[in-house]
N, C-alpha and C positions, 0 to 999 in steps of 0.2 A: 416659671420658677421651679425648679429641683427641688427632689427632696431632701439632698445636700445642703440647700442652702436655706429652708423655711428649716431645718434641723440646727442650723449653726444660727439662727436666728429665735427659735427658741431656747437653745442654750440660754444667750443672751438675756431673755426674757427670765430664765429662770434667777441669773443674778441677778437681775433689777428689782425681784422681789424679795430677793434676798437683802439686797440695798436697804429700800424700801422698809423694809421689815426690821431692820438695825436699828435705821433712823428713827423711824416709829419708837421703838422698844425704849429707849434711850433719852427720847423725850417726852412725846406725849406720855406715855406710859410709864415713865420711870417712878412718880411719885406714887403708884398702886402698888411697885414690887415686881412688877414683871418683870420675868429671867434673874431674878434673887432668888427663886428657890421661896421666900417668903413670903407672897401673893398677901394680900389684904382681901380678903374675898366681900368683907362689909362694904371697904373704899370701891370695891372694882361696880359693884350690883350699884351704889351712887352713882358710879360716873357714868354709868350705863343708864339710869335714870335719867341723868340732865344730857349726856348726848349718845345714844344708842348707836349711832350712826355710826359715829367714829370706829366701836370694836368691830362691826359689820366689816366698814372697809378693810381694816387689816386684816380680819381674818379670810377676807374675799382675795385679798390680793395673795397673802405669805401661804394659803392653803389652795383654794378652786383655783386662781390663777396660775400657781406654779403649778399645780398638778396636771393641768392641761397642755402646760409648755412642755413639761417633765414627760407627761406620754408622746407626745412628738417629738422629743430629742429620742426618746428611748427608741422607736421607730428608725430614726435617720442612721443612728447610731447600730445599730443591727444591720442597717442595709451595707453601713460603712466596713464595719467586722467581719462578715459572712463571705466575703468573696477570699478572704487566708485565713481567716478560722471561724471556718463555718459552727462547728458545734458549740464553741464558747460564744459565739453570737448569740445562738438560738437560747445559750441560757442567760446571758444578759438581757436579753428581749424579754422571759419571764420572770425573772427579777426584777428588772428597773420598771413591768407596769403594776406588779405588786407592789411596788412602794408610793407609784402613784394614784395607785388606788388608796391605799392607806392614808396617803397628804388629804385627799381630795374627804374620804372621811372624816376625819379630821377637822377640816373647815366645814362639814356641814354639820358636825357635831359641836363646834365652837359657837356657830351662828344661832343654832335651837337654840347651846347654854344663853346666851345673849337675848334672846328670842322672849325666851321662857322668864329670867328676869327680869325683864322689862314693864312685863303684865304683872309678878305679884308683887314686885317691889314695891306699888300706890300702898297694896292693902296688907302684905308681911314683911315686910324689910329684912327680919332675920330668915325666915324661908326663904325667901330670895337668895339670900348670900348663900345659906349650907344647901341649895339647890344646885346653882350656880357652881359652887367647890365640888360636888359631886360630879356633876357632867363636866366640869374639865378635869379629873382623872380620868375618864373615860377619852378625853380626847386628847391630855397625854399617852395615855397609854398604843393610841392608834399611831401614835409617830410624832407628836407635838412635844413628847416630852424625852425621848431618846433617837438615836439616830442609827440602828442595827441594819434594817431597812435599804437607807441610804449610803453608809458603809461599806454595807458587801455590793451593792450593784456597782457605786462610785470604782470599787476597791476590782472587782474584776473587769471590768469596761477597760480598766490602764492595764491589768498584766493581759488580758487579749490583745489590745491594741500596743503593748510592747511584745508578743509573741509574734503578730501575723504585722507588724511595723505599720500598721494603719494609722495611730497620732504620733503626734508631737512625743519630744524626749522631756518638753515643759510639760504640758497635758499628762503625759503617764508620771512624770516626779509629782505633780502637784496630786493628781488623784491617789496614788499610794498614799500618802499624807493625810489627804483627805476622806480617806478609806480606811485609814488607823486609826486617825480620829472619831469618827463614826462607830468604829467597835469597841472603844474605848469607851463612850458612854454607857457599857455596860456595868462598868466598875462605879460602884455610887462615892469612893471614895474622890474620885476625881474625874465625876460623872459632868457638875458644870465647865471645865477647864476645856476636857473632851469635849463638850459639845460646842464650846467657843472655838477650837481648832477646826472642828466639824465644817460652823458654819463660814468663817472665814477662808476656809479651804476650799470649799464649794464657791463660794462667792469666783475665788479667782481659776477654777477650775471649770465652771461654766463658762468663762469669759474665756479662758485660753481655749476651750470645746468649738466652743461658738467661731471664734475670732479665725480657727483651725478649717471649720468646715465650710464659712462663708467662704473667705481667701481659695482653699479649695477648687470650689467653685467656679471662680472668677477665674483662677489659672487655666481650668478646664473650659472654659469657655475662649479665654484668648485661643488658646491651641489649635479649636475649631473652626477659628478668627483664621486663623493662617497658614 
């Protein structure tokens, strides 16, 4: 297997978490406030009490797991760029594993929060909760709660690969998009709207990455075929 094609397969990977992370948010979690901007930090340290599990998984999946997909596309994706535009490669290659360093942060800052709730919730329930609220600022602030990060890598990955013609004309439209959106969560006025672009933009932007460098692939290998 190439590293063309384990890179367009963790693309992949990266939407699914993305998926994943949607459907989560929207159901299981919707009743605590999650992605409102208005968290319940008392309801969240509850539900975390009766099932601990649950925040573990999602934070394992939408953080540790993307972030590991995320530094392997960031890899594939450099090997893809560098042969017509070597130097914008070399700077998306340290961009995009800054950012997965910061996801991956992130989720293991989310986990402690979770962690750490679970033990004083028996015996504080209000520590718990302004505990809780504390450490996830701090795991907003790593990347959970704005999208700058992901942005500018998303956002120069499409003009290098519209510069040296390395992806797709869909890949480079959807990542510009998906790269305005991300800098746009800088603006707190239309800081969640932004990050709703963000995410949906990536969603389908890893899947046209992905879809881009499996097929790739596949072509380059018939060709060897014959």
């Amino acid at each position: 297997m190439t590293l063309q094609k384990i890179g367009g397969l963790a693309a992949l990977a990266c939407a699914a978490t993305y998926l994943f992370g949607f459907v989560f948010l929207f159901t299981v979690l919707a009743p605590l406030g999650f992605g409102t901007g208005d968290t319940d930090a008392s309801a969240v340290v509850a539900f975390i009490d009766a099932q601990p599990g649950l925040l573990i998984v999602w934070n394992s999946v939408i953080y540790i797991l993307n972030a590991f997909a995320l530094a392997i596309l960031v890899v594939a994706l450099n090997a893809r760029l560098k042969s017509n535009t070597p130097d914008w490669a070399a700077i998306t290659r340290a961009l995009g594993l800054i950012w997965a360093t910061l996801v991956l942060g992130a989720g293991m800052m989310a986990n402690v929060a979770v962690e750490h709730a679970a033990k004083l919730f028996p015996v504080d329930p209000a520590q718990a909760a302004e505990d809780w609220a504390l450490l996830q600022i701090v795991e907003l602030g790593l990347g959970g709660g704005n999208e700058i990060a992901g942005g500018v890598w998303i956002l120069l990955v499409s003009i290098a690969g519209m510069m040296g013609r390395s992806l797709g004309k869909i890949s480079i439209g959807l990542g510009l998009l998906t790269g305005a959106g991300g800098l746009a969560t800088l603006v707190p006025a239309i800081g969640d709207v932004a990050g709703a672009v963000f995410g949906l933009g990536a969603i389908a932007w890893f899947i046209a990455v992905g879809l881009s460098l499996t097929l790739a692939n596949v072509r380059a290998a018939r060709r060897l075929a014959t």
